[in-house]
Jmol script that loads the backbone (N, CA, C; Angstrom):
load data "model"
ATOM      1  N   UNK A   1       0.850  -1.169   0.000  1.00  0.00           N
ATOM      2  CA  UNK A   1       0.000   0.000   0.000  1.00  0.00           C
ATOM      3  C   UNK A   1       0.900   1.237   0.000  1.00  0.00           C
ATOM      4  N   UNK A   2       0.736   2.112  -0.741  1.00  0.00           N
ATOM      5  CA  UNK A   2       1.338   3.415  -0.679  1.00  0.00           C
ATOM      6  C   UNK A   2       1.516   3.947   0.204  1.00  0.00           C
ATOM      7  N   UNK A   3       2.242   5.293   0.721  1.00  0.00           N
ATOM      8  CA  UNK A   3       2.625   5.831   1.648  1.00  0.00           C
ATOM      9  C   UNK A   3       1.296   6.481   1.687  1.00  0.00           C
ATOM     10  N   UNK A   4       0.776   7.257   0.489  1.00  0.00           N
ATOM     11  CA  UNK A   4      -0.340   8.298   0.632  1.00  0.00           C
ATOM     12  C   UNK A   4      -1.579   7.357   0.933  1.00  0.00           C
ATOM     13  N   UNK A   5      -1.861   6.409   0.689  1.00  0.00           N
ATOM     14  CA  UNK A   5      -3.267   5.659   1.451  1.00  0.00           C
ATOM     15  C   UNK A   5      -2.768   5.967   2.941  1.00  0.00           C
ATOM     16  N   UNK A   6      -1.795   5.134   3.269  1.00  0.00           N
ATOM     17  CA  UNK A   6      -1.634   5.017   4.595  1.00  0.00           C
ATOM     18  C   UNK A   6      -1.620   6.361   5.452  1.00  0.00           C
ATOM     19  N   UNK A   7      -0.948   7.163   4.840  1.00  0.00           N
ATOM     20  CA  UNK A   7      -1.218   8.379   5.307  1.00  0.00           C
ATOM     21  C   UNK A   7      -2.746   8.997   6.001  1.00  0.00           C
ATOM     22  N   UNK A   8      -3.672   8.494   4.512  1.00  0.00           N
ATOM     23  CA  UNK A   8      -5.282   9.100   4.685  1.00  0.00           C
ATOM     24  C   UNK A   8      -5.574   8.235   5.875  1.00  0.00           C
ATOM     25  N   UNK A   9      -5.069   6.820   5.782  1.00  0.00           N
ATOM     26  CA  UNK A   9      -6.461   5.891   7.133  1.00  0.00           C
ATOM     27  C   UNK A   9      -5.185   6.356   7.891  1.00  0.00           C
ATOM     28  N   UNK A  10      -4.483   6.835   8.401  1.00  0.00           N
ATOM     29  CA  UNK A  10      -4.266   7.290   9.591  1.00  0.00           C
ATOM     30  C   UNK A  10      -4.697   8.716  10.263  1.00  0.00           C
ATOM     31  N   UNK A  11      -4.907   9.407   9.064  1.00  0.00           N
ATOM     32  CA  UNK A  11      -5.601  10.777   9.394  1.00  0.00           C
ATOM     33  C   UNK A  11      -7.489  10.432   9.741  1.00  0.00           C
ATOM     34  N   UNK A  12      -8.148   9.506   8.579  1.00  0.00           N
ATOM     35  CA  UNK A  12      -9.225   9.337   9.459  1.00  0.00           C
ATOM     36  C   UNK A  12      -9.388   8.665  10.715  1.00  0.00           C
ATOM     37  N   UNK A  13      -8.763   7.543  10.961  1.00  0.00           N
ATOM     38  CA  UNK A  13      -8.698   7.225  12.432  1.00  0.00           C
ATOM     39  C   UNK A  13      -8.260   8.523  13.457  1.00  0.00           C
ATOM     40  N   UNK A  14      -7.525   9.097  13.187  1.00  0.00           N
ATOM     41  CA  UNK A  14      -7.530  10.023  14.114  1.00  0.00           C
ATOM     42  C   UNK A  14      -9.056  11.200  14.220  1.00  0.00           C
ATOM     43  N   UNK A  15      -9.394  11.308  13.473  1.00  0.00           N
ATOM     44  CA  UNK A  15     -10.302  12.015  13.399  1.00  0.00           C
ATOM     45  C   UNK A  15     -11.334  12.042  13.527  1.00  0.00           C
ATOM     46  N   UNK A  16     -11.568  10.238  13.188  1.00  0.00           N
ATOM     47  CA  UNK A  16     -12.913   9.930  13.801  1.00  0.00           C
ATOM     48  C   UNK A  16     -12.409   9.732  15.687  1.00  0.00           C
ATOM     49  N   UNK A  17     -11.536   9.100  16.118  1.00  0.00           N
ATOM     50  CA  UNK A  17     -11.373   8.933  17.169  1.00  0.00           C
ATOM     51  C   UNK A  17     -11.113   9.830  18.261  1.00  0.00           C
ATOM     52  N   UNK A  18     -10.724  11.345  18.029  1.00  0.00           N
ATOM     53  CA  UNK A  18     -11.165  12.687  18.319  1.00  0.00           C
ATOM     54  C   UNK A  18     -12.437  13.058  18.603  1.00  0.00           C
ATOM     55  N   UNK A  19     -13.297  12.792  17.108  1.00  0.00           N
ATOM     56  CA  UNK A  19     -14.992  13.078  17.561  1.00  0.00           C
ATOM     57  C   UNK A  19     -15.219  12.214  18.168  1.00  0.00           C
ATOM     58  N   UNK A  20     -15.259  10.893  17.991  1.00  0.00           N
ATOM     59  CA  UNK A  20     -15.959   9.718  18.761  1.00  0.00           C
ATOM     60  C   UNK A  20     -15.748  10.468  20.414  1.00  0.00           C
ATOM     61  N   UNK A  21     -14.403  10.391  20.735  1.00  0.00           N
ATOM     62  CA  UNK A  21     -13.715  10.364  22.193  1.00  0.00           C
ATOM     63  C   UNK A  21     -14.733  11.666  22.605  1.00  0.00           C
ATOM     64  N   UNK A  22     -14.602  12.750  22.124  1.00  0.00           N
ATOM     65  CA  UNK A  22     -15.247  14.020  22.151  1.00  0.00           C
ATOM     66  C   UNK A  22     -16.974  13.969  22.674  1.00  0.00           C
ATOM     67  N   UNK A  23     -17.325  13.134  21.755  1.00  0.00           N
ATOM     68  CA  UNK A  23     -18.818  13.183  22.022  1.00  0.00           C
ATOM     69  C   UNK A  23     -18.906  12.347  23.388  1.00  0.00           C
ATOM     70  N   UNK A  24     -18.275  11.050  23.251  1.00  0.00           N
ATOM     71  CA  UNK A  24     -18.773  10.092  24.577  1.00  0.00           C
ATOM     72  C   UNK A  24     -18.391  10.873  26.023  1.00  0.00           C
ATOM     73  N   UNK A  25     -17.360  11.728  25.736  1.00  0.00           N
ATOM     74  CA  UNK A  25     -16.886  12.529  27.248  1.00  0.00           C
ATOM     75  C   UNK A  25     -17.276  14.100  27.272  1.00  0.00           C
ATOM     76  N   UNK A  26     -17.749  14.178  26.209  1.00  0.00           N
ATOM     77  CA  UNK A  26     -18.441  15.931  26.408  1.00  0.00           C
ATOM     78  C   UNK A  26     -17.578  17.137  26.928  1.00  0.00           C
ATOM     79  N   UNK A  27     -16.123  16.365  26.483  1.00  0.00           N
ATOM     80  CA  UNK A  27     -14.856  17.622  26.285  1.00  0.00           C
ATOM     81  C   UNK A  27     -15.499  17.953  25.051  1.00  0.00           C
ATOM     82  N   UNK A  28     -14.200  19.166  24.825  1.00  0.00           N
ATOM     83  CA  UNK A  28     -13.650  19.918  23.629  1.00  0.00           C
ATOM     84  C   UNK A  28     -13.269  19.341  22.653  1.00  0.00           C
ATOM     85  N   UNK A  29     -13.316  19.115  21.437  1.00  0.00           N
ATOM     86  CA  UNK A  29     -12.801  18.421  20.894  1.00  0.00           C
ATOM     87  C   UNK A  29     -11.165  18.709  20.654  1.00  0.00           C
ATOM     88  N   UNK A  30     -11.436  20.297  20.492  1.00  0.00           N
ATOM     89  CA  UNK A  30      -9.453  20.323  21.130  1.00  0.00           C
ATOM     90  C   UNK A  30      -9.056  20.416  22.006  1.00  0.00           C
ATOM     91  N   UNK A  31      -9.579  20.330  23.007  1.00  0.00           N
ATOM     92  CA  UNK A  31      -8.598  19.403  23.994  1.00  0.00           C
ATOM     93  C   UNK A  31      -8.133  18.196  24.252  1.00  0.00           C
ATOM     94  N   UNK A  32      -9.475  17.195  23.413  1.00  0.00           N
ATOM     95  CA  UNK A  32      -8.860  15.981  22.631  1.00  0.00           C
ATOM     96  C   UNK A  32      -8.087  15.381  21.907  1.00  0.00           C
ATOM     97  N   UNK A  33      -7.848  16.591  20.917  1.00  0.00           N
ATOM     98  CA  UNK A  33      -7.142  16.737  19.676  1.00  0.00           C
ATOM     99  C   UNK A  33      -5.790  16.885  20.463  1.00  0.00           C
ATOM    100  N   UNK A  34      -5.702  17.956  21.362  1.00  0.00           N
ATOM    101  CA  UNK A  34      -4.394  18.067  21.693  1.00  0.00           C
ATOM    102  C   UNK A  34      -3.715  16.791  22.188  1.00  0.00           C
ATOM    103  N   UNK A  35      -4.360  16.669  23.312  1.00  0.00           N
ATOM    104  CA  UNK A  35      -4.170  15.301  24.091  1.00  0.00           C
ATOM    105  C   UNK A  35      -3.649  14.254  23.261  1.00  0.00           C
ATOM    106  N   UNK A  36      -4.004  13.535  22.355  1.00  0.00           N
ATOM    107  CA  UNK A  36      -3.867  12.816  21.329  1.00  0.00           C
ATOM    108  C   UNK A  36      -2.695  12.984  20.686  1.00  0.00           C
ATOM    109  N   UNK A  37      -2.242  14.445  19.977  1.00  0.00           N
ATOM    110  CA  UNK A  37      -1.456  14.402  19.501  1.00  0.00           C
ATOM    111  C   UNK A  37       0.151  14.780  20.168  1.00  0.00           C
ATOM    112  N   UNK A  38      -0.058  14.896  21.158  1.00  0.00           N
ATOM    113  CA  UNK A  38       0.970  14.863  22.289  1.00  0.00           C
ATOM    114  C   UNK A  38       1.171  13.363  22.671  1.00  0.00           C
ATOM    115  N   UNK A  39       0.837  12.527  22.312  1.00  0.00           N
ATOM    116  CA  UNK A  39       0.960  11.061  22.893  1.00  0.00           C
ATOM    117  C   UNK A  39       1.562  10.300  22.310  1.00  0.00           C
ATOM    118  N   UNK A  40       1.963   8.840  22.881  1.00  0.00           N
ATOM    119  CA  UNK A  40       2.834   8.303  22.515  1.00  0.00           C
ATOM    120  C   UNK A  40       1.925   7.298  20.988  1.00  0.00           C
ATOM    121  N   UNK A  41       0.539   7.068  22.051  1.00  0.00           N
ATOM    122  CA  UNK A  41      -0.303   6.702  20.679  1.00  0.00           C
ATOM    123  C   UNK A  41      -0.093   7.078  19.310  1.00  0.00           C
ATOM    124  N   UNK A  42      -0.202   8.551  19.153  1.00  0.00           N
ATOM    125  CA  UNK A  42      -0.413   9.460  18.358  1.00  0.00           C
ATOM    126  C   UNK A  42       1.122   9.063  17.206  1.00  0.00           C
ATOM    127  N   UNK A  43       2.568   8.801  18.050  1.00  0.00           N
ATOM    128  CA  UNK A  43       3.500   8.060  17.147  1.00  0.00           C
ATOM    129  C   UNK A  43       3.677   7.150  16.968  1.00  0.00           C
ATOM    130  N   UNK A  44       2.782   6.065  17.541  1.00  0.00           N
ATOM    131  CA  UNK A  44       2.820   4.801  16.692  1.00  0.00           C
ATOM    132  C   UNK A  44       1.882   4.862  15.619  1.00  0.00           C
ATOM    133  N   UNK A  45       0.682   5.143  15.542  1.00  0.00           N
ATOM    134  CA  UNK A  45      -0.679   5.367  14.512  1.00  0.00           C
ATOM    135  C   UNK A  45       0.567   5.882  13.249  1.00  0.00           C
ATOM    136  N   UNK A  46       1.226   7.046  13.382  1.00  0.00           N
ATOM    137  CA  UNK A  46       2.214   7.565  12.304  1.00  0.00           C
ATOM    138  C   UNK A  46       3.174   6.166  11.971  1.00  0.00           C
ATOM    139  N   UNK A  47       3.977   5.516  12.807  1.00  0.00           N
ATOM    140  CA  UNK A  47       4.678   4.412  12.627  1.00  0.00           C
ATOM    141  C   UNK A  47       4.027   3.279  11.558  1.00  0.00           C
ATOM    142  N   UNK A  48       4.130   3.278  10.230  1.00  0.00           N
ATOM    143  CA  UNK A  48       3.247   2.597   9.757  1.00  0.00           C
ATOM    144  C   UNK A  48       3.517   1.163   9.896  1.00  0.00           C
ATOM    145  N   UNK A  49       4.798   0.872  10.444  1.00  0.00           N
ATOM    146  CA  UNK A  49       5.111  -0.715  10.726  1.00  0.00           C
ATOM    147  C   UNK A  49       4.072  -1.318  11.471  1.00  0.00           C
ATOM    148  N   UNK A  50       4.130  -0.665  12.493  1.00  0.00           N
ATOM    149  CA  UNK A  50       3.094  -0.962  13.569  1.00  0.00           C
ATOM    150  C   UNK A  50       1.637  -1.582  13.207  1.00  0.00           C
ATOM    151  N   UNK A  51       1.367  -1.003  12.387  1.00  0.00           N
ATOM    152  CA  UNK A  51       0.108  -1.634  11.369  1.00  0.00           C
ATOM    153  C   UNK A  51      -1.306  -0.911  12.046  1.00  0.00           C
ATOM    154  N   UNK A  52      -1.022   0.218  13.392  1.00  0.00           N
ATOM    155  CA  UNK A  52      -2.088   0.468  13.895  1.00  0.00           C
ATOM    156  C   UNK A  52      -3.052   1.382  13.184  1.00  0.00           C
ATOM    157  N   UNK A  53      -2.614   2.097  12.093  1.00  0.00           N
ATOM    158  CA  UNK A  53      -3.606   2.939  11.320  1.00  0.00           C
ATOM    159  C   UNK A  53      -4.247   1.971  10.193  1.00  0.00           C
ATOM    160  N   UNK A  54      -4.274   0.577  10.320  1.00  0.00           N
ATOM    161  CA  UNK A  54      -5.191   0.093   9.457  1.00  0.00           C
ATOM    162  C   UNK A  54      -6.349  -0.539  10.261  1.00  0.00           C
ATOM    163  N   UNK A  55      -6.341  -0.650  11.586  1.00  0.00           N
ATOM    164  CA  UNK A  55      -6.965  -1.148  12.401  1.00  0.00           C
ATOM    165  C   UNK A  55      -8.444  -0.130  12.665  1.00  0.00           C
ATOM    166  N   UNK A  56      -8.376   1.214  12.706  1.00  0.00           N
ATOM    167  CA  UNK A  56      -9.421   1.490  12.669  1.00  0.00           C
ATOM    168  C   UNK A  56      -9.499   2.665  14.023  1.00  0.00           C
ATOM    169  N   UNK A  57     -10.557   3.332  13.933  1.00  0.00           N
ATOM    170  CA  UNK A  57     -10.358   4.374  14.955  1.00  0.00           C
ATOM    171  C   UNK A  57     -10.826   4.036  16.976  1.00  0.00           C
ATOM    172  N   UNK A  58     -11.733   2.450  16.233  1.00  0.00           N
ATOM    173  CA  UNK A  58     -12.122   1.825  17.802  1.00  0.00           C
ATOM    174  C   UNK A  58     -11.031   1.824  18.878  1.00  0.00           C
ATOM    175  N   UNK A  59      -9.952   0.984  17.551  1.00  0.00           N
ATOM    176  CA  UNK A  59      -8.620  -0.020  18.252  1.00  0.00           C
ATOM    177  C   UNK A  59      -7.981   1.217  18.351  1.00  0.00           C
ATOM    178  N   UNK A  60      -7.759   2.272  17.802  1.00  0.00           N
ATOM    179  CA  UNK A  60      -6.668   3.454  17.993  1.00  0.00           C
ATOM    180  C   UNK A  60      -7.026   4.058  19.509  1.00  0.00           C
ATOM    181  N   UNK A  61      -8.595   4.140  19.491  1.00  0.00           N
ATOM    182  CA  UNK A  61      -8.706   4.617  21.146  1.00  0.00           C
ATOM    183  C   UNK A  61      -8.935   4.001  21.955  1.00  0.00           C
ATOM    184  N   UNK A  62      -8.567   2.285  21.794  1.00  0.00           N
ATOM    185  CA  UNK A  62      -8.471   1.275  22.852  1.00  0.00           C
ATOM    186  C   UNK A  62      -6.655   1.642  23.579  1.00  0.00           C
ATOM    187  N   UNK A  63      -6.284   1.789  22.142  1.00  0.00           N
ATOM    188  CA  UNK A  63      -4.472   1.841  22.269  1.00  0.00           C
ATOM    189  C   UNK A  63      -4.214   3.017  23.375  1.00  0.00           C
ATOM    190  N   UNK A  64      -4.710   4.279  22.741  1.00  0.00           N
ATOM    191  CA  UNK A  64      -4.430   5.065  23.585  1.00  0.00           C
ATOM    192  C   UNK A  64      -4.750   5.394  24.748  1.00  0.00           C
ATOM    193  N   UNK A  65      -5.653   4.802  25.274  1.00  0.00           N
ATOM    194  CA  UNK A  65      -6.456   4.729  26.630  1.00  0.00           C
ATOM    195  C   UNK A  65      -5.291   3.657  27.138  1.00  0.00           C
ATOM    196  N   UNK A  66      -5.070   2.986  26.702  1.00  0.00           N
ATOM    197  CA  UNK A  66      -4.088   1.902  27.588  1.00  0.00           C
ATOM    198  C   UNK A  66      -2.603   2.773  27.329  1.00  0.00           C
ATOM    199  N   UNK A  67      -2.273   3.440  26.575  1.00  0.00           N
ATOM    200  CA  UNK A  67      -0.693   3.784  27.131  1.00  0.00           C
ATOM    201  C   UNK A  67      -0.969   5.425  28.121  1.00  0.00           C
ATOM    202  N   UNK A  68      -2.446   5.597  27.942  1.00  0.00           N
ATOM    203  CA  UNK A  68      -2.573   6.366  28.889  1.00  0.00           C
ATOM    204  C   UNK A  68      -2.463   6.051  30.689  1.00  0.00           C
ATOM    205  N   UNK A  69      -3.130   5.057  30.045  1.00  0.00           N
ATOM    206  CA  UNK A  69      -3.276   4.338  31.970  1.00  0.00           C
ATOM    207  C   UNK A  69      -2.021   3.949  32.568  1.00  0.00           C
ATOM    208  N   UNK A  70      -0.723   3.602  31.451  1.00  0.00           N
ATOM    209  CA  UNK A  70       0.107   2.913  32.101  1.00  0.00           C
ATOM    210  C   UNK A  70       1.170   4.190  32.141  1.00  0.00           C
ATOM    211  N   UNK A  71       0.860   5.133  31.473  1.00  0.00           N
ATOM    212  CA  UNK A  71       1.595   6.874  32.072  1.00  0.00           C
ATOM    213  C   UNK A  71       0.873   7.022  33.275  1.00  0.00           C
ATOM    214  N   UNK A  72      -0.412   7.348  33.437  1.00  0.00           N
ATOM    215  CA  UNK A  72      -0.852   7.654  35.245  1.00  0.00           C
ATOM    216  C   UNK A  72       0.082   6.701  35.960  1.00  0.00           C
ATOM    217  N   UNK A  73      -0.061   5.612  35.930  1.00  0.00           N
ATOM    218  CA  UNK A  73       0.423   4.122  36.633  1.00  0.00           C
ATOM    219  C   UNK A  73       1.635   4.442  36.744  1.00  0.00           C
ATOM    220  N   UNK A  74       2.407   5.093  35.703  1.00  0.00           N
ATOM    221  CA  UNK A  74       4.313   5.129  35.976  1.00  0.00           C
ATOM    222  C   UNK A  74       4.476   6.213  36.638  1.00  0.00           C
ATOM    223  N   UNK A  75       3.794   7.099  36.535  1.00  0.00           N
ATOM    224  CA  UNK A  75       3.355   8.649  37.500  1.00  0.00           C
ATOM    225  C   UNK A  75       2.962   8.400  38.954  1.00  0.00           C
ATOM    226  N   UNK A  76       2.050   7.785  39.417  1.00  0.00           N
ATOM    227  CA  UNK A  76       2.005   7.457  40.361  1.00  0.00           C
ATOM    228  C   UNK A  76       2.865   6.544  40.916  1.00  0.00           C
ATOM    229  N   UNK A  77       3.825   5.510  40.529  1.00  0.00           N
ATOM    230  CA  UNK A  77       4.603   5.036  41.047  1.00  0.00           C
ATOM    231  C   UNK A  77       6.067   6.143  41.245  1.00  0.00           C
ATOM    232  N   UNK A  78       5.759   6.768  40.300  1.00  0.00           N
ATOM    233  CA  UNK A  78       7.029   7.987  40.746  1.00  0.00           C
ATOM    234  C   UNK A  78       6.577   8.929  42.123  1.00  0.00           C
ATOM    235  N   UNK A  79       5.936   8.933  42.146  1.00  0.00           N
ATOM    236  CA  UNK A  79       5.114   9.990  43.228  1.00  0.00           C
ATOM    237  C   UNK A  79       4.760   9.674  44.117  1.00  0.00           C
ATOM    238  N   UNK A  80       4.741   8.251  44.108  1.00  0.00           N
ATOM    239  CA  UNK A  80       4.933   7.472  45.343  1.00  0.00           C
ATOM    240  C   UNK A  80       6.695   6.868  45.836  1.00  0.00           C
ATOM    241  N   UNK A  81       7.225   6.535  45.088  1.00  0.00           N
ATOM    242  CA  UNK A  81       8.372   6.712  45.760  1.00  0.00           C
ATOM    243  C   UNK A  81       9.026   7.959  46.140  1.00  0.00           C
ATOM    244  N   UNK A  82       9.136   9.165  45.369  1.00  0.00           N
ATOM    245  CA  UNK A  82       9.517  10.370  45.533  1.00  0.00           C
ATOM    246  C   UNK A  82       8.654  11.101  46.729  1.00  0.00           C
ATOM    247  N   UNK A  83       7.645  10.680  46.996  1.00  0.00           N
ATOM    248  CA  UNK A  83       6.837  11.340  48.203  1.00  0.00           C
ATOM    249  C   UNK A  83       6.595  12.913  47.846  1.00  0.00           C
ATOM    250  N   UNK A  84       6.299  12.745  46.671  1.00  0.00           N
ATOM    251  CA  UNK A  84       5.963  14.321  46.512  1.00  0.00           C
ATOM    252  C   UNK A  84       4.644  14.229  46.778  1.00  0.00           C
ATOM    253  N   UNK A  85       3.713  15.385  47.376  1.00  0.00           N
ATOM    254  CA  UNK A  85       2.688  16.023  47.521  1.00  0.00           C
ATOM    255  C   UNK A  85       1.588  16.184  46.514  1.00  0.00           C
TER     256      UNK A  85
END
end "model"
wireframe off; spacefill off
backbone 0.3
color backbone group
């Protein structure tokens, strides 16, 4: 598959998965948008090895919800050993 297909289903997965995320949580959608594209998600979906921009915008915001949880999770284990406040 070309670079430029892959390109497009990675731009609609993101985009549907922005609105989707947007509507079910009744944020902003840019603050979604931002969120997203600050993430680690956000460079694998680009990584086309990875194969995650053919998967679809469900699995893109299954992905990112899970490397989200396991940033809180490494955050709180920092913040718990460090005893910060």
């Amino acid at each position: 598959m070309s670079y430029e297909m892959m390109s497009t289903c990675a731009a609609i997965t993101l985009a549907t998965a922005i609105e989707d995320l947007a509507e079910d949580s009744g944020r902003p959608i840019e603050e979604i948008r931002k969120e997203f594209l600050e993430s680690t998600a956000y460079e694998c979906l680009l990584d086309f090895d990875s194969g995650l921009w053919a998967e679809g915008p469900d699995s893109f915001r299954e992905y990112y919800r899970r490397t989200m949880s396991k940033k809180s999770f490494a955050g709180a284990q920092k913040h718990q050993r460090t005893g910060d406040a």
